[in-house]
NUTI-311505 format. One line per field, with one value per residue (C-alpha): x, y, z. Coordinates in steps of 0.05 Angstrom, whole numbers. Last residue first. Layout:
BEGIN
c1 <- (X / ...);
c2 <- (Y / ...);
c3 <- (Z / ...);
This chain:
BEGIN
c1 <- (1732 / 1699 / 1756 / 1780 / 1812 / 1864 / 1852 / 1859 / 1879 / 1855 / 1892 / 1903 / 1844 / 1867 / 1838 / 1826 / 1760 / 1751 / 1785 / 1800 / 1727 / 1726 / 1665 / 1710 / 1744 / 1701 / 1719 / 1694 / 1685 / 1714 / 1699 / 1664 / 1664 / 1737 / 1776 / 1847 / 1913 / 1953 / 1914 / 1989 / 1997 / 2061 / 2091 / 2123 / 2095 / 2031 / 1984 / 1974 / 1944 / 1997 / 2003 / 1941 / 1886 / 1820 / 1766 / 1688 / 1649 / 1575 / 1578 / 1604 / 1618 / 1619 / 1657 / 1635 / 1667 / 1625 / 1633 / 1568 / 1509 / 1460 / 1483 / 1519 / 1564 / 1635 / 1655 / 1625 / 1678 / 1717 / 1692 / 1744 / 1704 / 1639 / 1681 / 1718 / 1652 / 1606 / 1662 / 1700 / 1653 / 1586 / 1595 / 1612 / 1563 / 1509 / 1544 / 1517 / 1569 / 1593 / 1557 / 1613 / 1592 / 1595 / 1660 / 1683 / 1654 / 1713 / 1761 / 1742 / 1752 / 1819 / 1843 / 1877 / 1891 / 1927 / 2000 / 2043 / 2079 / 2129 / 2200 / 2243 / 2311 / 2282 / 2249 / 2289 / 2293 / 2243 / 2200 / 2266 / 2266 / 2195 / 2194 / 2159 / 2088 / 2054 / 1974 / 1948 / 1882 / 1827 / 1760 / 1724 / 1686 / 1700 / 1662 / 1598 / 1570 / 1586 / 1657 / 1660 / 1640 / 1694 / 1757 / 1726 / 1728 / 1795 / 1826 / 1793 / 1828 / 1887 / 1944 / 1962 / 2021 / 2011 / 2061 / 2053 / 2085 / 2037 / 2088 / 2133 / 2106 / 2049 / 2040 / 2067 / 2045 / 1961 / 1952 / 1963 / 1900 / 1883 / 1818 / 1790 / 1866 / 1886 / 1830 / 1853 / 1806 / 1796 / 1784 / 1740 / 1753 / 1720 / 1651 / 1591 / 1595 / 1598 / 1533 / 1548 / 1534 / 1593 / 1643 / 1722 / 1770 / 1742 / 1752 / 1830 / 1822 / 1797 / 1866 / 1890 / 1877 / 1891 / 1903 / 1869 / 1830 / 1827 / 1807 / 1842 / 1798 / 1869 / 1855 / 1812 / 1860 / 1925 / 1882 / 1854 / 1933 / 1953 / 1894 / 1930 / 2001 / 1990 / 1941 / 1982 / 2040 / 1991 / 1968 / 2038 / 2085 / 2141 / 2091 / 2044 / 2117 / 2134 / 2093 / 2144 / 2188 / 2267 / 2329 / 2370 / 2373 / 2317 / 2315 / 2363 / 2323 / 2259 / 2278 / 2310 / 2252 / 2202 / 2235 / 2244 / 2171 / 2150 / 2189 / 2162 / 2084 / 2051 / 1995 / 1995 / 1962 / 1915 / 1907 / 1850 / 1861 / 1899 / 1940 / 1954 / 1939 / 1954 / 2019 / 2048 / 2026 / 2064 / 2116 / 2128 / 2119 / 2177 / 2169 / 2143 / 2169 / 2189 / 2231 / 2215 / 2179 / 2149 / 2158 / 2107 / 2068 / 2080 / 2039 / 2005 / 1977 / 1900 / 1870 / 1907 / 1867 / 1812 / 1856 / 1909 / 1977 / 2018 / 2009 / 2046 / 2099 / 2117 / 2106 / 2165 / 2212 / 2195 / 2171 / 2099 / 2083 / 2020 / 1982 / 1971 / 1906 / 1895 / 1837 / 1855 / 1898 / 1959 / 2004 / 2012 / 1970 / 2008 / 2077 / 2047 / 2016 / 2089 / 2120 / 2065 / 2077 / 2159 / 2154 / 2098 / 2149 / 2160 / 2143 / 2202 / 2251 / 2244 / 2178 / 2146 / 2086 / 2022 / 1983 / 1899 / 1862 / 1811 / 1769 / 1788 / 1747 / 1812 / 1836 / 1831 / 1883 / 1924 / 1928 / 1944 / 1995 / 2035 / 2028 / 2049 / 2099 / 2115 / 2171 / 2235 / 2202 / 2233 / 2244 / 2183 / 2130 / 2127 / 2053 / 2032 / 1960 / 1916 / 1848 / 1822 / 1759 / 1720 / 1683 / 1615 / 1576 / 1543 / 1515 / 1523 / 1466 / 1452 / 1504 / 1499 / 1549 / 1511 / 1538 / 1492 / 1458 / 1400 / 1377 / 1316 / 1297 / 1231 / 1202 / 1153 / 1178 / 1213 / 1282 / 1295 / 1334 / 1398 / 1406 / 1467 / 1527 / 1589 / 1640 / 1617 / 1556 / 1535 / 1472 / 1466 / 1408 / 1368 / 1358 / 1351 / 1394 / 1386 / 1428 / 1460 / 1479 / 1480 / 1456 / 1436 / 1449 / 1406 / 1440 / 1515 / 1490 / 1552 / 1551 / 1631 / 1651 / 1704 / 1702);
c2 <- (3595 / 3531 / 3494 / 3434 / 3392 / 3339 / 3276 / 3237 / 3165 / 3100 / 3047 / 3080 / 3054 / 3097 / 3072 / 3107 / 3104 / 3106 / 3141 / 3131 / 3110 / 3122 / 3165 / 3212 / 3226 / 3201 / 3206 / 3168 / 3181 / 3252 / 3264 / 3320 / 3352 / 3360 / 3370 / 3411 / 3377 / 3377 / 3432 / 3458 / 3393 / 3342 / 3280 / 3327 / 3274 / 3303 / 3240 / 3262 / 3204 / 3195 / 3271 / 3278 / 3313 / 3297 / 3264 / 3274 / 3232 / 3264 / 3305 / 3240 / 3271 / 3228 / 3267 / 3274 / 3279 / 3245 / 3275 / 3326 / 3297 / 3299 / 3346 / 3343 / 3407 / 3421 / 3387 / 3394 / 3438 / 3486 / 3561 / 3588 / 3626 / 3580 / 3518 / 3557 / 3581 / 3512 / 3472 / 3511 / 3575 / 3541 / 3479 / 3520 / 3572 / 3502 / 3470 / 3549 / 3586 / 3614 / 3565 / 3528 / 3473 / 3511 / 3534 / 3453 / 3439 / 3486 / 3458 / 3389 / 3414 / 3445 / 3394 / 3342 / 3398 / 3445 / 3433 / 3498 / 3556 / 3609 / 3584 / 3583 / 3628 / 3696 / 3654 / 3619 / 3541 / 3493 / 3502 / 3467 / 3407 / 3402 / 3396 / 3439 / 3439 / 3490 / 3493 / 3546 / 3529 / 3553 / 3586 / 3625 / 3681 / 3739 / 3800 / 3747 / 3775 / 3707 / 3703 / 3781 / 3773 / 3709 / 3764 / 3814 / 3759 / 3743 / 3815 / 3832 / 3768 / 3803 / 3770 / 3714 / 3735 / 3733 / 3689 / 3636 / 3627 / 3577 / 3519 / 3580 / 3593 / 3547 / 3572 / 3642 / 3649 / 3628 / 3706 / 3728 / 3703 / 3624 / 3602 / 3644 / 3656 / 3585 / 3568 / 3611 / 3677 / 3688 / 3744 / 3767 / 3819 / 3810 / 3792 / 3768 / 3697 / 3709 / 3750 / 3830 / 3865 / 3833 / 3880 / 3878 / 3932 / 3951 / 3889 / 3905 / 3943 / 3881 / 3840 / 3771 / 3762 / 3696 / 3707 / 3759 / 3736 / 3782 / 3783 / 3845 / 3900 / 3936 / 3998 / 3956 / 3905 / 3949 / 3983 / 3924 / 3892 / 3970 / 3959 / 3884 / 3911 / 3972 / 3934 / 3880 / 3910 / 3958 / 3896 / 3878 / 3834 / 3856 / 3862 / 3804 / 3765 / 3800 / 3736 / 3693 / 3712 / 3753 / 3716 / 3726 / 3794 / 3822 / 3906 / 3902 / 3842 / 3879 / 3943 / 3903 / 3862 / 3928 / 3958 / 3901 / 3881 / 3957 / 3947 / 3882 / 3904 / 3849 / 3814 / 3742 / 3743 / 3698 / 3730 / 3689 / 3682 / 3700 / 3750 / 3814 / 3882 / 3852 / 3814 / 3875 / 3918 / 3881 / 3873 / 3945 / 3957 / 3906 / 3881 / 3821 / 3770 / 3692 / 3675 / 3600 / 3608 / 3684 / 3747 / 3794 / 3820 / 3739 / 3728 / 3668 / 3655 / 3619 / 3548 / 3516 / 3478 / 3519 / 3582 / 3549 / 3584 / 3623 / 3688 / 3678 / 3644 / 3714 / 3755 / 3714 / 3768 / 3803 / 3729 / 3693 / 3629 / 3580 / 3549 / 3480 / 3440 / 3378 / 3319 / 3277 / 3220 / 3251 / 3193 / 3185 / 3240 / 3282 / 3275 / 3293 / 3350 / 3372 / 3365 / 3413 / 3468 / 3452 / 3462 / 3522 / 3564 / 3591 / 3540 / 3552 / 3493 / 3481 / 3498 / 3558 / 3552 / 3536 / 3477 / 3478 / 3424 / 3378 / 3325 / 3357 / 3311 / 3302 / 3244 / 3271 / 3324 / 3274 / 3227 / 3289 / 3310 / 3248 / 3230 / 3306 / 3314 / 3344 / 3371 / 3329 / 3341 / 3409 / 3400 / 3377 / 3377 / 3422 / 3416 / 3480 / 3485 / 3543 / 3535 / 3477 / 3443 / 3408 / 3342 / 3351 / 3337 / 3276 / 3267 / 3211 / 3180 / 3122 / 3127 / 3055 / 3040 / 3003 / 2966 / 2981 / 2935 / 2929 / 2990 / 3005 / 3055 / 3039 / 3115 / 3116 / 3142 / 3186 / 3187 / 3245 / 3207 / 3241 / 3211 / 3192 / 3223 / 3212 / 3168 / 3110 / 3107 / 3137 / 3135 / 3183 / 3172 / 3216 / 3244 / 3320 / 3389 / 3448 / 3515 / 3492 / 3427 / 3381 / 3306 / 3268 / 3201 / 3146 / 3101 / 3131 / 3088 / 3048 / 3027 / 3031 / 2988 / 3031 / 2988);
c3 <- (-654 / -640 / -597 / -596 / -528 / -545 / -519 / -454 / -457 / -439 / -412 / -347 / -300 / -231 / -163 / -94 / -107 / -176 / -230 / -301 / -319 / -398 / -418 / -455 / -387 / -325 / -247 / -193 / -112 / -103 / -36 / 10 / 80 / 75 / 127 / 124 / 148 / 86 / 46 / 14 / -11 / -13 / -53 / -109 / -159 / -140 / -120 / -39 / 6 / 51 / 57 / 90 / 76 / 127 / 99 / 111 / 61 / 61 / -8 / -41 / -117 / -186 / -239 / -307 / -376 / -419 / -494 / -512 / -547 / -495 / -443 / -377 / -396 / -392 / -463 / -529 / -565 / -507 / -530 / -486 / -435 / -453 / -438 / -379 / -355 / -353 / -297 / -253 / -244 / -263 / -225 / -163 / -165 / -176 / -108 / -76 / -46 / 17 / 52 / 96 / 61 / -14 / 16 / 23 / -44 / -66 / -29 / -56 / -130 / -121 / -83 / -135 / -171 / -118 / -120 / -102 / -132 / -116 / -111 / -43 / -54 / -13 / 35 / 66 / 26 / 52 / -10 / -47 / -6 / -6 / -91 / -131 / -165 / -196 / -208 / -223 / -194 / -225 / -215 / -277 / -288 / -243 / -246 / -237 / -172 / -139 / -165 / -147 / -80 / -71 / -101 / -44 / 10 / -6 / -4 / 57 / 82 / 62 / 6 / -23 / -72 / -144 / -154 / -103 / -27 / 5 / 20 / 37 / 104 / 124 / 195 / 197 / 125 / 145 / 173 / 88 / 72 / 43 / 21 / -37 / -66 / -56 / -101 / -164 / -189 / -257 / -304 / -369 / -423 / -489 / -458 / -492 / -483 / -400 / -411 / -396 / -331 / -286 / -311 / -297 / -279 / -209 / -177 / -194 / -128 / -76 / -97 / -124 / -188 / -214 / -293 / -337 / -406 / -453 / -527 / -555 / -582 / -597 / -548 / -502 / -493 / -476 / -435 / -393 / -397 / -365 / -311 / -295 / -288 / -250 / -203 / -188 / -172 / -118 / -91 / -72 / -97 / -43 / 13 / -4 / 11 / 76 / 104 / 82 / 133 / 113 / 148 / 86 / 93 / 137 / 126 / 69 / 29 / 53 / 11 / -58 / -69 / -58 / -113 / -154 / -155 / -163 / -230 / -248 / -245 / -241 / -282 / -307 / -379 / -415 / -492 / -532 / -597 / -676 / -630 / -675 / -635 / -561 / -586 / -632 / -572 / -522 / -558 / -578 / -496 / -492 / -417 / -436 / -381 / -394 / -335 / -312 / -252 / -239 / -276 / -283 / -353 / -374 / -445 / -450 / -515 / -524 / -521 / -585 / -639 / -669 / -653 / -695 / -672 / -731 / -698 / -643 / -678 / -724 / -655 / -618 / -604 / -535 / -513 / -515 / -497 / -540 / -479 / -483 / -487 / -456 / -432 / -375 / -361 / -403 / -420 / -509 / -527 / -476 / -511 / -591 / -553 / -528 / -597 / -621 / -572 / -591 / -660 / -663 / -617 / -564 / -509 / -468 / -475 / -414 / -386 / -387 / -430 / -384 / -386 / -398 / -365 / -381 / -335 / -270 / -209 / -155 / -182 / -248 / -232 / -189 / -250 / -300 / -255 / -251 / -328 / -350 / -308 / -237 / -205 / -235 / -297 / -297 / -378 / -411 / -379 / -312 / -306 / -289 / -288 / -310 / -347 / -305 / -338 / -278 / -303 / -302 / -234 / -206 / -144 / -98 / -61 / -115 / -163 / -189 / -245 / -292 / -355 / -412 / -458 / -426 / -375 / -401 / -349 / -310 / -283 / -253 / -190 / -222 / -247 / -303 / -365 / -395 / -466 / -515 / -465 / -518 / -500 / -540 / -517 / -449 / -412 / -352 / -301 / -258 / -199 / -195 / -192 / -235 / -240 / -310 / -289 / -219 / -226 / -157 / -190 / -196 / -250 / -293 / -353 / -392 / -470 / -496 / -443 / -400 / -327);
C-alpha cells in the first residue's frame, strides 16, 4: 500500500473553501498534481497505484497543536506509538506534544532525546513543545525556532506540576522567547481558594460538577488577560491554550488575517461539545483542566471559531487510566483521550449544521500550519508532502469502547453517533491507516517550520 507513485482517484476534495472531484497524484510523498474530474476528463493513470475514492471525500490531514502523549515517564497512560496510531486513526497527520512528562522537558537534552524516540515509533508527524520553569530562561532561549513548534509555559497548574508563578519569569520568558509562546491560563490563587471552600462544604464526597466552580471562568480570565498583557508589553508571539469561557472572547480580534496576528487562541473539542449538565452522567471521565463549563459558555467559544477570534481547534489530548478517573473527585486527574475523535466530532457539528465541512478544515487543518508556519504540510497543494485523510460522510457508527486505540482502552464519546468515518489516513504519502487497519513500517517525521 506505500509505492512511491499512488493517485488518490475520484475524490470529493475539500481545501481552501472549495470542494470538487478530482484526483490526487503522489510521488514520493509529495502531492505532484491535483487534477479537476470532468466528464472529459481521461487521467493518465499509468504508473500509479490507484486507490479509488469514489464517494468519499478527501481532506488534509488534521495538524493537532496540543496532545499529551505521556512519553517518556507516565507511559503507563499513553506513549508515543499508542497515541500516534489512535491519532492517525482518527484523520491527525501531525501533532504537537506537550512538555510535562517525566523528566520535565526543560531542557535542550531531554527535548532532543525525545525526538530521537519518536523518529523511531511515532505514526504521524511530531513536534514537541520546548517547557518552561521559574529557572529555565538560559534553555528557553536556546530552542531552534526552525525546528521546535513554540515553549509552553504553565500560568495554571494541571498534570505534571510545571507552573510559572515567578512574575520575573514570566517577563524574562515573554520578553526573550526565540518563538511562539503557547500558554494554559488560570489563575492558581483563585484555584486554591475555591479548592479549599468546596473541600469543607463536601469533603471527600465532593461531584464533579463543582469542578467549573473551583476553576472557574473568573481563573481563567485573570490568567489569560494578564498572558495578553504580558504579550503586548514585550510584543510576544502568543498563542493561548483551550479557552473555555464567553469573557476571555473579549481578549482576542477577529479583524486581522490569521498570518497577521501576534496573539491568537484555540478552542479544544470537548469544549464545543460537552457543558457542565453532561458531569452528572460522565463525571470524572470529562474532568479537564480548564474545566468544561456552561452551555452559554460553549456556544460563545463555537461563535468565535466561526467569527474567526479563535483560530485553531485541538484536542489536548491527555490520557489516564479508568482506574484512576474512578477515583472521587478531588484525587481523579484532569484530562481525557480525544484524538482518535476529535476529527469525527467535529464532522458531527458540521451534521448538526453548526459548521460548514470547509470551517472545519480550516480550523484543524490550514490554521495550525499558517498559526505555526508548519513547512508544506496542512494544505492539498501541488508540492506540499501528502498528508490527507480519506472521510465517509454517510458511515454512521456509534463509539464503543471495543473499538477505542488509546492505550488507556476508554473515550470520553463512548456512546455518541457519528454521522461520519475516518476511512484512510496518509502521512508523507505513506498509507498508515485504512479501515480498521494500521501499515507501520513507515514512520512519521519531524515537522519544520519557516520562522
Amino acid at each position: 500500500m506505500n509505492l512511491i507513485k499512488k493517485v488518490i482517484s475520484g475524490a470529493t476534495i475539500i481545501n481552501e473553501g472549495e470542494a470538487f472531484v478530482g484526483d490526487v497524484f503522489i510521488n514520493n510523498g509529495i502531492i505532484e498534481a491535483i487534477v479537476v474530474r470532468s466528464d472529459n476528463t481521461k487521467p493518465n493513470y499509468s504508473g500509479y497505484e490507484i486507490i479509488d475514492a469514489v464517494g468519499l471525500h478527501l481532506l488534509p490531514g488534521v495538524i493537532d497543536d496540543q496532545v499529551h502523549f505521556r512519553d517518556p515517564g507516565l507511559t503507563y497512560k499513553g506513549d508515543i506509538y499508542t497515541e500516534s496510531k489512535a491519532a492517525v486513526a482518527g484523520g491527525i497527520t501531525s501533532y504537537m506534544d506537550m512538555p510535562n512528562t517525566i523528566p520535565n522537558c526543560l531542557t535542550q537534552e531531554i527535548l532532543e532525546e525525545k525526538y530521537a524516540h519518536a523518529s523511531n515509533v511515532s505514526l504521524a508527524n511530531f513536534s514537541f513543545y520546548m517547557g518552561a520553569s521559574n529557572d529555565n530562561l538560559d534553555e528557553i532561549v536556546k530552542t531552534d525556532p526552525k525546528k521546535v513548534c513554540g515553549i509552553k509555559v504553565f500560568m495554571g497548574s494541571s498534570t505534571g506540576n510545571m507552573l510559572v508563578d515567578s512574575e520575573e519569569a514570566l517577563s524574562g520568558i515573554f520578553s526573550s522567547a526565540p518563538t511562539l509562546v503557547a500558554v494554559h491560563c488560570e489563575d492558581e490563587n483563585t484555584i486554591i481558594t475555591n479548592t479549599s471552600e468546596y473541600h469543607k462544604k463536601y469533603g471527600e464526597d465532593a461531584p464533579t460538577r463543582i469542578h467549573p466552580k473551583i476553576r472557574s471562568a473568573e481563573a481563567c480570565y485573570l490568567s489569560s488577560s494578564k498572558a495578553v498583557k504580558l504579550a503586548k508589553k514585550y510584543g510576544t508571539r502568543l498563542h493561548v491554550l483551550h479557552l473555555t469561557t464567553e469573557k476571555e472572547m473579549s481578549l482576542f480580534e477577529n479583524k486581522l488575517d490569521l498570518k497577521d496576528k501576534m496573539i491568537t487562541a484555540e478552542v479544544c473539542v470537548h469544549h464545543l461539545w460537552f457543558s457542565e449538565k453532561d458531569y452528572d452522567k460522565k463525571g470524572n471521565l470529562i474532568k479537564w483542566n480548564p474545566s468544561i463549563k456552561s452551555s452559554t459558555d460553549r456556544d460563545a467559544l463555537l461563535n468565535a471559531l466561526l467569527n474567526n477570534k479563535i483560530d485553531v481547534v485541538a484536542t489536548d489530548h491527555a490520557p489516564h487510566t479508568l482506574e484512576e478517573k474512578e477515583r472521587v473527585y478531588f484525587k481523579a486527574p484532569s484530562g481525557g483521550p480525544m484524538v482518535q475523535h476529535s476529527l469525527m466530532a467535529m464532522l458531527e457539528l458540521h451534521y448538526k449544521g453548526k459548521l460548514s465541512i470547509d470551517k472545519v478544515v480550516e480550523k484543524m487543518c490550514h490554521n495550525p500550519a499558517i498559526l505555526y508556519r508548519v513547512e508544506k504540510r496542512g494544505f492539498i497543494k501541488k508540492g506540499y508532502h501528502a498528508d490527507l485523510v480519506l472521510v465517509d460522510l454517510e458511515d454512521t457508527k456509534i463509539v464503543e469502547r471495543k473499538d477505542v486505540f488509546y492505550k488507556c482502552g476508554w473515550s470520553p464519546m463512548e456512546g455518541e453517533t457519528f454521522h461520519s468515518s475516518i476511512v484512510s489516513t496518509f502521512v508523507n504519502g505513506n498509507m498508515v491507516y485504512n479501515q480498521g487497519e494500521f501499515f507501520e513500517g513507515i514512520k512519521g517525521k519531524r515537522l519544520k517550520f519557516n520562522r
